[in-house]
C-alpha positions as CSV (number, residue, x, y, z in Angstrom):
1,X,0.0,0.0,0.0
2,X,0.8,3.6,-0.9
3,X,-0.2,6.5,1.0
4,X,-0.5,9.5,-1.5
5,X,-0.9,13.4,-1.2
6,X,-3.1,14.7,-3.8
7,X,-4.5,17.6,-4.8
8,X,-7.5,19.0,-6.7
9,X,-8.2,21.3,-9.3
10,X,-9.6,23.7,-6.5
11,X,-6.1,23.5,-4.7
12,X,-8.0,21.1,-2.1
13,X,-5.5,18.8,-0.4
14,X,-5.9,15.3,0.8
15,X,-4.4,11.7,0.8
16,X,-5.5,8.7,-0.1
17,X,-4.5,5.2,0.0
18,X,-3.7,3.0,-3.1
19,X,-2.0,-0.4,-3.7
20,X,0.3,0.7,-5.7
21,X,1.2,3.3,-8.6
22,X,-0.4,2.0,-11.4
23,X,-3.7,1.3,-8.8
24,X,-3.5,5.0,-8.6
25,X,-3.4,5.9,-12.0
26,X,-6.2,3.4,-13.2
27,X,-8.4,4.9,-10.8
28,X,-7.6,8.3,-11.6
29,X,-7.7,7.8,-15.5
30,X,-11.4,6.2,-14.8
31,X,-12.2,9.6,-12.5
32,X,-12.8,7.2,-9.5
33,X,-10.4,9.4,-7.4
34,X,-12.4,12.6,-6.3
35,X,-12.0,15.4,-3.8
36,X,-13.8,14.4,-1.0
37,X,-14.4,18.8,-0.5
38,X,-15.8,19.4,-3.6
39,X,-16.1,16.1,-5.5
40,X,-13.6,17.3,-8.5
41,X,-12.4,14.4,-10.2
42,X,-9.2,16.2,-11.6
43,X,-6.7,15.4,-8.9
44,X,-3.3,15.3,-9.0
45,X,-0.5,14.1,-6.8
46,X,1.3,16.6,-4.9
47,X,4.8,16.9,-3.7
48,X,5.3,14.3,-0.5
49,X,8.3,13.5,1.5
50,X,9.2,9.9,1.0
51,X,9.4,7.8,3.8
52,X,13.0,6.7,4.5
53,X,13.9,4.1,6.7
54,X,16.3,4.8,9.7
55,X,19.3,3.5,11.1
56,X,19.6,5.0,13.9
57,X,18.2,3.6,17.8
58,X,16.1,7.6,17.7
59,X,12.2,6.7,17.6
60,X,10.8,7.9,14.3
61,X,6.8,8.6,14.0
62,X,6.4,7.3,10.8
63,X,6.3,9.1,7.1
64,X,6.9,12.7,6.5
65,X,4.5,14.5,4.0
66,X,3.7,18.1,3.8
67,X,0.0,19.2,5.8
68,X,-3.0,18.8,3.6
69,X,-3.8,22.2,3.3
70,X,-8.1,22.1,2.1
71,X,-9.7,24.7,1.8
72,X,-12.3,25.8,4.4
73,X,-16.0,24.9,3.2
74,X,-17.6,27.9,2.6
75,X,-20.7,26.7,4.7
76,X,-18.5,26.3,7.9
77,X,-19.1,22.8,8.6
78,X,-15.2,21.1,9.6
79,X,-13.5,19.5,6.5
80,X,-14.9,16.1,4.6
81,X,-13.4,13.0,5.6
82,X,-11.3,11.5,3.0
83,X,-12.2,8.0,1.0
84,X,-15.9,9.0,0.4
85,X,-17.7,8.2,-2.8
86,X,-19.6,10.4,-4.6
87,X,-22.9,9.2,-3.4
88,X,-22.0,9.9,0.1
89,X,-20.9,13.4,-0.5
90,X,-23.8,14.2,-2.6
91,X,-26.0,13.2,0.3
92,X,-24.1,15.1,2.9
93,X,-24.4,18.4,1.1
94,X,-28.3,17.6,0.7
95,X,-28.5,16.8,4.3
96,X,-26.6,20.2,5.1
97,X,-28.7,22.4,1.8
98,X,-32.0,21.1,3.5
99,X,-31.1,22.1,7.3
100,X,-30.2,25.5,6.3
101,X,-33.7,25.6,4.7
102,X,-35.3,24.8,7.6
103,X,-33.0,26.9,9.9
104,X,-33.8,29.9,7.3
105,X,-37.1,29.6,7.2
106,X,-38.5,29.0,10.1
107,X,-38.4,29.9,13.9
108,X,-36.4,28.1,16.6
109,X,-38.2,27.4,19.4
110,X,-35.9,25.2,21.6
111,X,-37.1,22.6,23.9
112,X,-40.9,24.4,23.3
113,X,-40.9,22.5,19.9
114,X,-43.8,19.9,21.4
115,X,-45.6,22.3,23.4
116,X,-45.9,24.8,20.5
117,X,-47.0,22.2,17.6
118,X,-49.9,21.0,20.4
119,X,-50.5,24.6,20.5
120,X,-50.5,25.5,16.5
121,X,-52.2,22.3,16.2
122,X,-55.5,23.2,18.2
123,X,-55.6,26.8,17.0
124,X,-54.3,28.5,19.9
125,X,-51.6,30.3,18.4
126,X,-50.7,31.4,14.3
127,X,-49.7,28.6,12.6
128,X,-45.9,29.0,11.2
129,X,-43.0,26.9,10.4
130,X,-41.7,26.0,13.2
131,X,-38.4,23.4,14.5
132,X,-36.6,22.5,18.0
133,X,-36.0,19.9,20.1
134,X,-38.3,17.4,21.7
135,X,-38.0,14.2,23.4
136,X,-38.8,10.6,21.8
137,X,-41.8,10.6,24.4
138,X,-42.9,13.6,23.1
139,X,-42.1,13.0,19.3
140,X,-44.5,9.8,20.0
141,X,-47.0,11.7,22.2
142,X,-47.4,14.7,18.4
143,X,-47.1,11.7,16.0
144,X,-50.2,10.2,18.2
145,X,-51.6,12.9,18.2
146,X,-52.0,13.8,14.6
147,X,-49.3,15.9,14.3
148,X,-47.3,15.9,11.3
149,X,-43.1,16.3,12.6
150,X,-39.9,14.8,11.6
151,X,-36.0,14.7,12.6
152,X,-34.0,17.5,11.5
153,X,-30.9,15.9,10.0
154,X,-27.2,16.5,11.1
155,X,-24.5,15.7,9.2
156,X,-22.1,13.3,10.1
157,X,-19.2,15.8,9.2
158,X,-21.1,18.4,11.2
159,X,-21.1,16.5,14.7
160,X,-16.9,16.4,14.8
């Protein structure tokens, strides 16, 4: 195996693992080898530091390379892990587009979210869009209730 330190066409840095060289290059001549920050298939390998065995009795902590160097995602969420397909990223960045949505459209009402969906629900208050936090009892006790809610989503990148 062959750790390698590519880059994008964006100037997004990462490694990735291959088995060897020509592993590498049939996967990136196929465009199987994407950025896992933007998804660009044209990636390149960047200057690395060989490993180089020592002779010496000084403990060594393993292969050199220069720091990945990605740039920041411009919705704030921490970096993309690396070795994701397509798919997966694709997802993510759905996951993130729709909570932003929400989160833009609506009103945050913390840990009122049950008590003010029983409210909107029998007409005490305006009806509006509306998202928070509740407890699985009280999920169960609105879904029983005939009251139409669902999980926000979190990304997984967005919980690190």
């Amino acid at each position: 195996m062959i750790r390698f330190a590519l880059v994008c066409d964006h100037g997004h840095g990462f490694e990735s693992w291959f088995r060897d060289n020509a592993a590498y290059a049939d996967q990136a001549g196929a465009d199987l080898v994407t950025c896992p920050h933007c998804g660009s298939a044209k990636v390149e390998k960047s200057i690395m530091a060989p490993h180089v065995a020592r002779s010496d009795k000084k403990r060594h902590a393993g292969p050199v390379a220069p720091p990945a160097t990605p740039a920041a995602p411009s919705d704030g969420a921490g970096t993309s892990m690396t070795m994701l397909d397509p798919a997966d990223l694709a997802m993510r960045a759905l996951l993130r587009e729709f909570r932003r949505h929400v989160e833009a459209h609506a009103d945050n009402v913390g840990g009122r979210f049950a008590e003010e969906a029983v409210r909107m629900h029998h007409g005490d208050i305006e009806q509006r869009p509306i998202y928070g936090s509740a407890s699985p009892e009280d999920a169960r006790m609105l879904i029983e209730e005939g009251i139409d809610v669902m999980p926000l989503p979190t990304a997984p990148d967005d919980r690190n």
